[in-house]
N, C-alpha and C positions, 0 to 999 in steps of 0.2 A: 831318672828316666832321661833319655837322649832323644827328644821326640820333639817338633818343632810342630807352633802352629799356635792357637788362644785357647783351642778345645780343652776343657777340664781333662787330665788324664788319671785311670783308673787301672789299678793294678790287680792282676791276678790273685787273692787271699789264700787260695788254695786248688791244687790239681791232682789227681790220682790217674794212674791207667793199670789195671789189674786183674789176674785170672778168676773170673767168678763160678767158676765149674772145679768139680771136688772139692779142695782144698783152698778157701782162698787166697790169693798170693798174691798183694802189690809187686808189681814188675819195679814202678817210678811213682816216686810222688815229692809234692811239698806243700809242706804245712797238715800234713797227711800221717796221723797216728796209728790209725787200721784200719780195718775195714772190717764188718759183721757180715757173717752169713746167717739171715735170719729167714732161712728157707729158700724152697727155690726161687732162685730169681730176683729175690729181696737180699739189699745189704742196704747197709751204716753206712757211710763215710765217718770216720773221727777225729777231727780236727785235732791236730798235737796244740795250735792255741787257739781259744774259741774266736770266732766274729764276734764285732760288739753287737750287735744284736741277730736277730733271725731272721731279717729281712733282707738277705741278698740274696743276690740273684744268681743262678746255676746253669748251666748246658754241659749237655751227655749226649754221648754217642753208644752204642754197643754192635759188637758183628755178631750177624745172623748165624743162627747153627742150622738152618733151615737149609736144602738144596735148590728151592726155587731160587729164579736170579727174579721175582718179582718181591718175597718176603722181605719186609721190612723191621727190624728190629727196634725198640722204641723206648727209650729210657724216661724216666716219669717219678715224680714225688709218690709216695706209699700215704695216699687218704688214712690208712688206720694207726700212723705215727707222726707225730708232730715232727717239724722242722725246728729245730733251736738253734742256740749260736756254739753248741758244740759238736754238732751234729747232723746228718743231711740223711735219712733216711729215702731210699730209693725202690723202682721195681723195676726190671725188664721185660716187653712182654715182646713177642713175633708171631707170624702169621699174616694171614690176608689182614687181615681184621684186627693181627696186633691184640689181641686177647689172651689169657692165662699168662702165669708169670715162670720166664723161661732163664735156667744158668745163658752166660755167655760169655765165650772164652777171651773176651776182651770187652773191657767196658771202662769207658774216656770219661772225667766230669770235670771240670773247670768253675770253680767260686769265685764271686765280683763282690766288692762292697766298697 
C-alpha cells in the first residue's frame, strides 16, 4: 500500500461488476470465481479464495431498469441464505419501495476484511 498516515489500512478481498439479466456475465472482477443466478434478482458471488471467515463486510450498488428518475435500486444480503467465507449471497430489489427481487444490467460489490 502507498498510503500515508497511522490509520490501520484495509484492502479490498474482493470486487465483481456483472451483467445480472439473461445470462450472467462478470464484465470485471478480482478474487471473483462466478457468480450464481439463483433467480430473479438473486446471485452468488464466489470467491476464487475464501475470506478467513464470514464476517466481512460488503457494499453494492446496482442500476435501475425502472424509467422513473425517482426508482432506486437496492442491493442487500438474501435472509434465506447464509453468508460464508466462500460466498456472498445477494438480492436486488427496485421500485418506490424497493420491494420484489429485480435482474439488473449492472450490479457493483466490493469485499473488506
Amino acid at each position: 500500500f502507498n498510503v500515508s498516515g497511522s490509520a490501520p489500512k484495509y484492502a479490498c478481498r474482493a470486487w465483481v461488476n456483472f451483467n445480472g439479466t439473461g445470462t450472467v456475465a462478470i464484465r470485471a472482477s478480482g478474487n471473483v470465481s462466478s457468480v450464481t443466478d439463483n433467480g430473479t434478482g438473486q446471485y452468488t458471488i464466489n470467491f476464487a479464495t475464501d475470506m478467513p471467515d464470514s464476517d466481512y463486510a460488503w457494499a453494492g450498488s446496482a442500476k435501475s431498469n425502472q424509467t422513473s428518475t425517482t426508482t432506486r435500486a437496492v442491493v442487500h444480503t438474501n435472509t434465506t441464505m447464509t453468508q460464508t467465507a466462500s460466498a456472498l449471497p445477494l438480492i436486488v430489489t427496485m421500485g418506490e419501495n424497493a420491494t420484489g427481487a429485480n435482474d439488473s444490467s449492472v450490479v457493483c460489490v466490493s469485499v473488506f476484511r
